[in-house]
N, CA, C and O of each residue as an XYZ file, in Angstrom:
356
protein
N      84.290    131.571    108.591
C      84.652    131.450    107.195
C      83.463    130.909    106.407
O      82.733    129.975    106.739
N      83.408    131.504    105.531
C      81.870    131.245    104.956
C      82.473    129.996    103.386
O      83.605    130.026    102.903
N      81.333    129.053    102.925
C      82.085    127.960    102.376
C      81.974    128.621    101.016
O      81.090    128.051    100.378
N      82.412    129.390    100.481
C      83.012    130.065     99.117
C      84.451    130.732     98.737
O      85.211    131.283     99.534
N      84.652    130.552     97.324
C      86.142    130.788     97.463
C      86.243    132.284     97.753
O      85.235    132.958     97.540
N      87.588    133.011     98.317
C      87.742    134.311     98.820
C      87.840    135.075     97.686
O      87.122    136.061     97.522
N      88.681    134.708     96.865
C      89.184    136.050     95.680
C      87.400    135.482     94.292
O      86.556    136.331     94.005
N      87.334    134.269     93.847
C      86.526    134.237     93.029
C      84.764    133.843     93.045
O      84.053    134.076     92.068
N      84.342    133.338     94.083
C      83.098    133.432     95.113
C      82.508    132.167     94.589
O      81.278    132.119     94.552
N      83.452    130.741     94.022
C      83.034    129.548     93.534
C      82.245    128.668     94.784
O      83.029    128.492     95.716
N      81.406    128.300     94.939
C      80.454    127.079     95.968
C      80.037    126.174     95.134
O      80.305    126.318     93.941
N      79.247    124.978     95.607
C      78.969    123.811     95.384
C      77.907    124.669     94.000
O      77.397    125.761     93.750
N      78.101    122.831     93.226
C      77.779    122.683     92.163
C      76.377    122.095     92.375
O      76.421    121.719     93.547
N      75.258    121.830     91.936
C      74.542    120.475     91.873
C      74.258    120.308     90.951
O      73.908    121.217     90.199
N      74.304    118.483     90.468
C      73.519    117.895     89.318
C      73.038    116.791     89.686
O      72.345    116.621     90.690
N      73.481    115.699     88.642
C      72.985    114.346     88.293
C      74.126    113.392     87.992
O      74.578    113.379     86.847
N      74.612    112.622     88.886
C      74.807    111.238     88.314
C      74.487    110.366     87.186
O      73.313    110.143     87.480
N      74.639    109.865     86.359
C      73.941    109.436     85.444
C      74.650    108.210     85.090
O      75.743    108.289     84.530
N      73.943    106.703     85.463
C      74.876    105.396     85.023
C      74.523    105.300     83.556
O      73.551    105.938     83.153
N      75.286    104.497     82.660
C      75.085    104.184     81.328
C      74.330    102.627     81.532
O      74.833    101.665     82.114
N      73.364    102.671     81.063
C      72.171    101.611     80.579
C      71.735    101.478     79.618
O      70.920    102.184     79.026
N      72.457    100.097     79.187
C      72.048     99.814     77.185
C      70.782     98.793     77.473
O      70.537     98.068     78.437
N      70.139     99.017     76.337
C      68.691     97.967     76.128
C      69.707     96.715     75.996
O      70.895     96.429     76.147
N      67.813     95.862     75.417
C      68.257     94.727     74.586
C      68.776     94.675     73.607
O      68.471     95.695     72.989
N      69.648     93.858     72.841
C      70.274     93.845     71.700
C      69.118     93.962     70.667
O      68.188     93.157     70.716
N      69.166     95.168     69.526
C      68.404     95.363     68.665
C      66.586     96.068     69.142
O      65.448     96.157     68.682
N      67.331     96.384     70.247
C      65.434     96.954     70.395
C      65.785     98.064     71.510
O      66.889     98.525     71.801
N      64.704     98.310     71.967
C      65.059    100.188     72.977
C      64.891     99.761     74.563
O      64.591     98.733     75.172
N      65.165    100.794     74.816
C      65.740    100.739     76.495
C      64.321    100.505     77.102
O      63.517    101.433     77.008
N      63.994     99.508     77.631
C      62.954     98.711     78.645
C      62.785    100.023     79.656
O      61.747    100.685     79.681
N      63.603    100.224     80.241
C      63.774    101.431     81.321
C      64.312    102.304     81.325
O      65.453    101.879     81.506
N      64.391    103.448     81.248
C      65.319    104.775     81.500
C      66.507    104.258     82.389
O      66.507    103.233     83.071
N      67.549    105.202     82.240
C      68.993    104.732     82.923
C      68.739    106.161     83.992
O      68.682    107.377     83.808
N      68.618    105.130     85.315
C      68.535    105.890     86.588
C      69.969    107.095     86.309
O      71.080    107.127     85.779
N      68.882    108.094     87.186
C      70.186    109.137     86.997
C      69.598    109.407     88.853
O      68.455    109.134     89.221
N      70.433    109.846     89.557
C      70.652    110.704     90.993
C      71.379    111.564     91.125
O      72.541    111.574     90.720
N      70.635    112.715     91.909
C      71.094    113.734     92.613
C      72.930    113.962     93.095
O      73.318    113.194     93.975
N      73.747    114.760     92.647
C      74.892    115.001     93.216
C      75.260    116.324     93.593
O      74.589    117.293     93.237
N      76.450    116.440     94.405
C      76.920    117.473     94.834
C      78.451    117.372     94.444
O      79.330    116.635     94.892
N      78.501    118.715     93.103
C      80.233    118.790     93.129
C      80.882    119.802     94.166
O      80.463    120.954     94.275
N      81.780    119.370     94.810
C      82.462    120.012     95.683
C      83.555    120.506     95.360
O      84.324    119.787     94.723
N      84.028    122.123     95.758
C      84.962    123.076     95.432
C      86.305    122.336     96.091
O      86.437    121.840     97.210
N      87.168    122.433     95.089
C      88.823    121.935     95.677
C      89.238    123.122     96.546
O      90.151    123.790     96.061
N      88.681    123.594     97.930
C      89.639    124.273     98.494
C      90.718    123.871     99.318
O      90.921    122.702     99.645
N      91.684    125.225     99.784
C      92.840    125.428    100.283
C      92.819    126.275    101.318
O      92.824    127.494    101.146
N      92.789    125.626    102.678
C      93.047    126.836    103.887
C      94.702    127.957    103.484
O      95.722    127.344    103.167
N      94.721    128.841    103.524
C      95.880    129.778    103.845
C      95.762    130.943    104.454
O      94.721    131.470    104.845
N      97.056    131.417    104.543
C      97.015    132.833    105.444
C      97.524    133.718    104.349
O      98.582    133.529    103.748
N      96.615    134.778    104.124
C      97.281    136.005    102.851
C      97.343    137.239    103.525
O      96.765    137.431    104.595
N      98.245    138.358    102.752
C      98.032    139.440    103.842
C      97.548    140.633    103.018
O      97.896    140.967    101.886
N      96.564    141.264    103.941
C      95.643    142.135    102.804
C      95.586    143.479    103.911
O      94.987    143.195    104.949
N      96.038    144.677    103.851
C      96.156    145.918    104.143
C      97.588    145.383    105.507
O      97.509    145.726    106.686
N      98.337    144.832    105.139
C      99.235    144.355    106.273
C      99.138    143.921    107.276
O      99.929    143.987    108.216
N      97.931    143.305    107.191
C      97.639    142.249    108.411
C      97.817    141.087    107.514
O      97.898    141.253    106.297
N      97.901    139.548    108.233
C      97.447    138.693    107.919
C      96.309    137.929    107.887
O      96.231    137.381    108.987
N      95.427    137.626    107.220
C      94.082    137.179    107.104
C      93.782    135.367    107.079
O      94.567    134.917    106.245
N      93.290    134.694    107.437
C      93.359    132.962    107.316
C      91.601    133.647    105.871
O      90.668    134.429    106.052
N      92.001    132.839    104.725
C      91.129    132.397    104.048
C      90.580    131.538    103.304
O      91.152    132.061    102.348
N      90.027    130.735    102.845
C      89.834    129.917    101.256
C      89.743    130.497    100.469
O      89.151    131.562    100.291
N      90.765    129.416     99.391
C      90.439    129.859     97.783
C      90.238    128.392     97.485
O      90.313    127.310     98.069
N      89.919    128.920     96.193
C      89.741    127.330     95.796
C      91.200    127.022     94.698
O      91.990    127.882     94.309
N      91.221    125.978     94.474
C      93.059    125.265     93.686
C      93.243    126.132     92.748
O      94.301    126.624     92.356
N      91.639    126.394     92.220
C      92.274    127.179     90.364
C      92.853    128.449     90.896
O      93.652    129.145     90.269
N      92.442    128.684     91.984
C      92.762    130.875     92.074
C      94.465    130.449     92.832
O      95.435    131.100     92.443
N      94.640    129.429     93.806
C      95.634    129.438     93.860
C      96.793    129.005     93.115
O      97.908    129.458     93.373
N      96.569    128.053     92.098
C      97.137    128.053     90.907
C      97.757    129.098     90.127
O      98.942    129.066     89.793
N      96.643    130.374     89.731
C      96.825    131.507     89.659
C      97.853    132.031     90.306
O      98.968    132.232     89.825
N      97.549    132.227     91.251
C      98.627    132.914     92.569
C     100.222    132.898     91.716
O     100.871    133.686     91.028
N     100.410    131.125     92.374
C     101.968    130.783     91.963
C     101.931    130.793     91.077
O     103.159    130.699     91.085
N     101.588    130.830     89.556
C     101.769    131.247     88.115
C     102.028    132.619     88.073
O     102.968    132.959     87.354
N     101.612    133.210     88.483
C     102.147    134.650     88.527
C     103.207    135.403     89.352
O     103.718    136.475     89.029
N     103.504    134.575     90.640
C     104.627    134.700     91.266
C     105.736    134.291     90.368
O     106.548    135.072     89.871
N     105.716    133.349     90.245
C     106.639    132.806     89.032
C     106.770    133.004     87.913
O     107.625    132.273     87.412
N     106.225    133.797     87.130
C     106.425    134.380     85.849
C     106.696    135.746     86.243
O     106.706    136.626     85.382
N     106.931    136.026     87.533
C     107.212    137.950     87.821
C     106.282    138.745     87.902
O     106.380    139.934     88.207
N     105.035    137.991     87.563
C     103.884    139.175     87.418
C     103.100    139.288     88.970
O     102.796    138.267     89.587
N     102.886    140.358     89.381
C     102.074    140.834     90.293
C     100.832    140.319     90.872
O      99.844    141.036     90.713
N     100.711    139.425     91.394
C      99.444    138.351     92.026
C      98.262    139.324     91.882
O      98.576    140.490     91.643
N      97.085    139.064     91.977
C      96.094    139.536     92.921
C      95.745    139.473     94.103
O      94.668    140.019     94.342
N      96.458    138.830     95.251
C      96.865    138.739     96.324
C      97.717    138.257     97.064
O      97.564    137.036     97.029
N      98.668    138.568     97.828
C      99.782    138.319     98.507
C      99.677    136.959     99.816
O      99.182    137.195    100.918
N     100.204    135.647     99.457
C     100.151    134.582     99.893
C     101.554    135.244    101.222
O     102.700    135.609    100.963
N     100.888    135.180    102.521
C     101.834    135.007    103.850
C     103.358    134.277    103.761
O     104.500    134.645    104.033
N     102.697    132.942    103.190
C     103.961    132.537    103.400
C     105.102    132.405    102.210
O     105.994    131.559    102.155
N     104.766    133.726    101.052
C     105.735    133.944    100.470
C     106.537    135.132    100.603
O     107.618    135.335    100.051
N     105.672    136.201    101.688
C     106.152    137.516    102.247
C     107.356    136.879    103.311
O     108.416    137.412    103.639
N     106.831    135.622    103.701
C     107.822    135.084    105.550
C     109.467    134.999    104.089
O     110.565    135.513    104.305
N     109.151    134.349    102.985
C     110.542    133.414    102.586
C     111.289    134.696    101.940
O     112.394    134.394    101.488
N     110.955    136.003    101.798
C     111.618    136.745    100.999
C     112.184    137.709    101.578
O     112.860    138.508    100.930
C-alpha cells in the first residue's frame, strides 16, 4: 500500500512551525521568532471497498471518506463502493 490517499492521491504536507515572539515593549524584535521544519500528516482510514467485484483493502484519507457516507446517505451514487456497506444490505 503505497502512503497516498486511493480515490484522491493526498500525501504529506511540509512546512514551518512558527512560535509567536514579541520584542521589547515599544521597540523591534531583538531576534527573529524561530520557525522549524514540519510534517502535516494525512488523516487516513484503512478499509475494504469493492471495485470490479472483488474486494480490495485500501486508504483514503477522512475527507474522501466523508464523501463516501454523504452520499450514501443523501441517495446519491458514491464514487466507490465501501465493503462493508454491500455486507449490511
Amino acid at each position: 500500500m503505497e502512503n497516498a490517499c486511493y480515490h484522491c492521491g493526498k500525501t504529506v504536507l511540509y512546512g514551518r512551525s512558527h512560535t509567536h515572539h514579541r520584542g521589547v515593549a515599544g521597540g523591534r524584535w531583538k531576534k527573529r521568532a524561530p520557525k522549524t521544519r514540519r510534517i502535516f500528516r494525512v488523516n487516513f482510514v484503512r478499509l475494504s471497498i469493492v471495485e470490479a467485484g472483488k474486494k480490495k483493502r485500501v486508504k483514503l484519507c477522512a475527507n474522501c471518506l466523508k464523501r463516501v457516507k454523504k452520499d450514501i446517505k443523501d441517495g446519491k451514487k458514491p464514487f466507490l463502493t465501501l465493503a462493508a456497506a454491500v455486507k449490511t444490505q
